[in-house]
N, C-alpha and C positions, 0 to 999 in steps of 0.2 A: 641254067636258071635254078636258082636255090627256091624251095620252098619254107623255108625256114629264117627267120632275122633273127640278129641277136645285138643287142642293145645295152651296153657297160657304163654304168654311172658310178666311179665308187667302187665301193664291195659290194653293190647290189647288180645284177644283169637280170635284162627279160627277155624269154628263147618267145616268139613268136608265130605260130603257125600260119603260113601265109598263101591259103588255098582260098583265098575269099568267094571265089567264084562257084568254089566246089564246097561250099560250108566249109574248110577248113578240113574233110575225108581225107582219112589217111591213107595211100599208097604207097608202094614200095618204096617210091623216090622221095616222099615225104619222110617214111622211116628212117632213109639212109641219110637225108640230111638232117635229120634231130637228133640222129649217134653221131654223125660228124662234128654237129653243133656239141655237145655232149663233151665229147672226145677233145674237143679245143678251151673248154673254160680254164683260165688259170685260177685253180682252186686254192690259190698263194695269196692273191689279190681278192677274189669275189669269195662273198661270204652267205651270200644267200642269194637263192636263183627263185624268179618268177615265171611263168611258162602260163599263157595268154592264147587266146587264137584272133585272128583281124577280124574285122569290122565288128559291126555293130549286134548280127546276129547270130553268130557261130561260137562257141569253142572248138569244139570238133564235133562233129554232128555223126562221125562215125567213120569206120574204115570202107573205101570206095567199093561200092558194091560193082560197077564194072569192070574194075579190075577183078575181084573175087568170084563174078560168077564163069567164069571161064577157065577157074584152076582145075585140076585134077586133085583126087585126095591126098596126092604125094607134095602135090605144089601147096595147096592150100594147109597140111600141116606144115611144110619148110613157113609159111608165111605168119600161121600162127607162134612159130617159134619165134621168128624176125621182130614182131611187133613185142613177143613178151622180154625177148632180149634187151630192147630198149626199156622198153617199161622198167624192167627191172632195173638196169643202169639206173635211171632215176631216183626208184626205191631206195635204194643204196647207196646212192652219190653221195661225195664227204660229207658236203654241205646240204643245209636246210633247202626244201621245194615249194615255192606255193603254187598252184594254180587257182589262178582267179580265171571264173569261170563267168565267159561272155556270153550266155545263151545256150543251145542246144550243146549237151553233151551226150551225146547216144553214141552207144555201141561201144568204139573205139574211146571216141571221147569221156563217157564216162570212166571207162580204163586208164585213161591216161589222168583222168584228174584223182582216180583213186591211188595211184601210184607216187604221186606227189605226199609230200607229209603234211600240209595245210590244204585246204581247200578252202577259200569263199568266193561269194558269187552275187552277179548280177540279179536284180530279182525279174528280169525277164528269162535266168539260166530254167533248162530243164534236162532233168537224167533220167537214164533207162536205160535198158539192154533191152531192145527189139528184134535179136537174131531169130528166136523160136518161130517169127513170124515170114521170116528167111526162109524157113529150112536147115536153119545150124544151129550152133551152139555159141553163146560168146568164147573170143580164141583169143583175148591179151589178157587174161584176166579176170575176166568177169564174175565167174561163179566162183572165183577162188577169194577176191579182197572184198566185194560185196559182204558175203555173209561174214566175214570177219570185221567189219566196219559198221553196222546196221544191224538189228533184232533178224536173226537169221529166217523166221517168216516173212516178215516183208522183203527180205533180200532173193525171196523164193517166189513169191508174189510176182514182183518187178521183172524175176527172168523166164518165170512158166507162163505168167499172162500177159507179159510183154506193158507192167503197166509204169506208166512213168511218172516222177512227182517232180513237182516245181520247185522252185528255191526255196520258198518258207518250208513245205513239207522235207527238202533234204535238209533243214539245221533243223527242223522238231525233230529229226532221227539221230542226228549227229553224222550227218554227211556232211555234210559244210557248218562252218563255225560263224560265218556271221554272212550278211546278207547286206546289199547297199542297192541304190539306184544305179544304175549304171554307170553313169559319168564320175561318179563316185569309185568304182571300182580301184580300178588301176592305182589311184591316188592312196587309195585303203589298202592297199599290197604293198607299196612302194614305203609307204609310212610302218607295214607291220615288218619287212624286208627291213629296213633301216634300223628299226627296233633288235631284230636278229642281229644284223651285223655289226652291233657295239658293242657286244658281247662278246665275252674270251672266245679265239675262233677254236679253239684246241677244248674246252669245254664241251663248248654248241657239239660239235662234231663228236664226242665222246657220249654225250647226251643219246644222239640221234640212234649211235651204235646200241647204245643200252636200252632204248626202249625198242627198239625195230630186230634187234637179235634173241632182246627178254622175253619177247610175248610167244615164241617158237620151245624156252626152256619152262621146265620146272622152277619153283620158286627158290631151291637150294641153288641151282645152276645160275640161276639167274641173278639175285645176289651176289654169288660169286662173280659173275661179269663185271657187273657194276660197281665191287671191290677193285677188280684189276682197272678200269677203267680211273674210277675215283681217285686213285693211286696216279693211274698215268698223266696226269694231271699237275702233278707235284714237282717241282724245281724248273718249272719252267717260266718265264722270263712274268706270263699274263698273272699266274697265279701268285707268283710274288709280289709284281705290280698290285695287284686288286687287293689281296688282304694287308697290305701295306697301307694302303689307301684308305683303308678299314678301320685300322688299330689308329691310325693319327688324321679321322676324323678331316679327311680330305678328298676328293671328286679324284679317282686315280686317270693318272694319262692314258691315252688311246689304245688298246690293246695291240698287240705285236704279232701274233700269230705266232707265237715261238715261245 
């Protein structure tokens, strides 16, 4: 039994986390089928991925704390690797991520929506990193994309006093970008996904590279990516389509991927 769905309309797919019972807590087995899930997207076809958790009040409410309290510190760092490995994949993946975020996102959950390159959310969503209250440390993440995402005080706030904010307070920080009713959500992803994927995919994806490798360089270094970048862009099939399109003052055909 997978704990994970995956759903292709199009150029747009949505990875699913499907532990309803368990809020959506991530375990080993969920890890390994969101890299499996991961690992099979044809990123030729889909142009932007959305990554959800089921029902009505979860995203991921956090990584399964029964599983975790029984590891050893050998187990328990192999497992924070596990979880940031995937993360990472995501961070990285060719293509654009949003997670729309259905409710609680604690612990893991907020890890894994920070990993995504969009984030909005329901306005019953809530985040935080509650491990200190554990006894741990957050381990996918947490204290590494927080304060690079959020006014580094309140990202220190959130994981020293375990305090968590709702969906209007994470888009007054700039955690999430826009905020819907719920039943609204999905619909608002699917529409911003849509949005992403008519776009040159050879761009998008060059984009993605430039701002997620830029913010790690110097501004000389960094320029220069987006030189090489900007460049790799040229003679291919999208970019002659699109300024063609441009110069003679017509709606250019579908982009190609090529």
């Amino acid at each position: 039994m997978s704990f994970v769905n995956y759903d292709q309309d199009g150029a747009v797919a949505v990875i699913t986390i499907n532990r309803e019972k368990a809020l959506n807590a991530l375990n080993s087995q969920v890890l390994d089928d969101l890299d499996t899930t991961l690992n099979n997207v044809d990123t030729d076809v889909v142009r932007c991925l959305i990554i959800t958790g089921a029902g009505p009040k979860s995203f991921v409410a956090g990584a399964d704390i029964g599983e975790m309290s029984a590891l050893t510190k050998e187990e328990a760092e192999f497992f924070g690797r596990k979880g940031n490995a995937v993360f990472r994949k995501i961070e990285t993946f060719p293509i654009p991520v949003i997670a729309a975020v259905n409710g609680f996102a604690l612990g893991g959950g907020c890890e894994l929506s920070m990993a995504c390159d969009i984030r909005i959310a329901a306005d019953n969503a809530l985040f935080g990193q509650p491990e200190v209250g554990l006894g741990i440390t957050p381990g996918f993440g947490g204290t590494q994309r927080l304060a690079r995402l959020i006014p580094v005080g309140l990202a220190k706030q959130m994981v020293y006093a375990t305090t968590n904010i709702d969906a209007n307070q994470a888009k007054a920080c700039g955690l999430v970008n826009d905020v819907y009713p719920q039943e609204e959500l999905m619909p608002a992803a699917k529409k911003l996904a849509g949005k992403i994927a008519k776009n040159a995919p050879i761009a998008v994806r060059h984009c993605k590279q430039a701002i997620n490798e830029g913010l790690d360089l110097n501004m000389d270094k960094a320029i220069d990516l987006e030189a090489k970048l900007f460049g790799g862009c040229f003679e291919s099939g999208d970019q002659k389509e699109g300024m063609d399109a441009f110069l003679n003052k017509r709606k250019h055909e579908p982009f190609q991927n090529k």
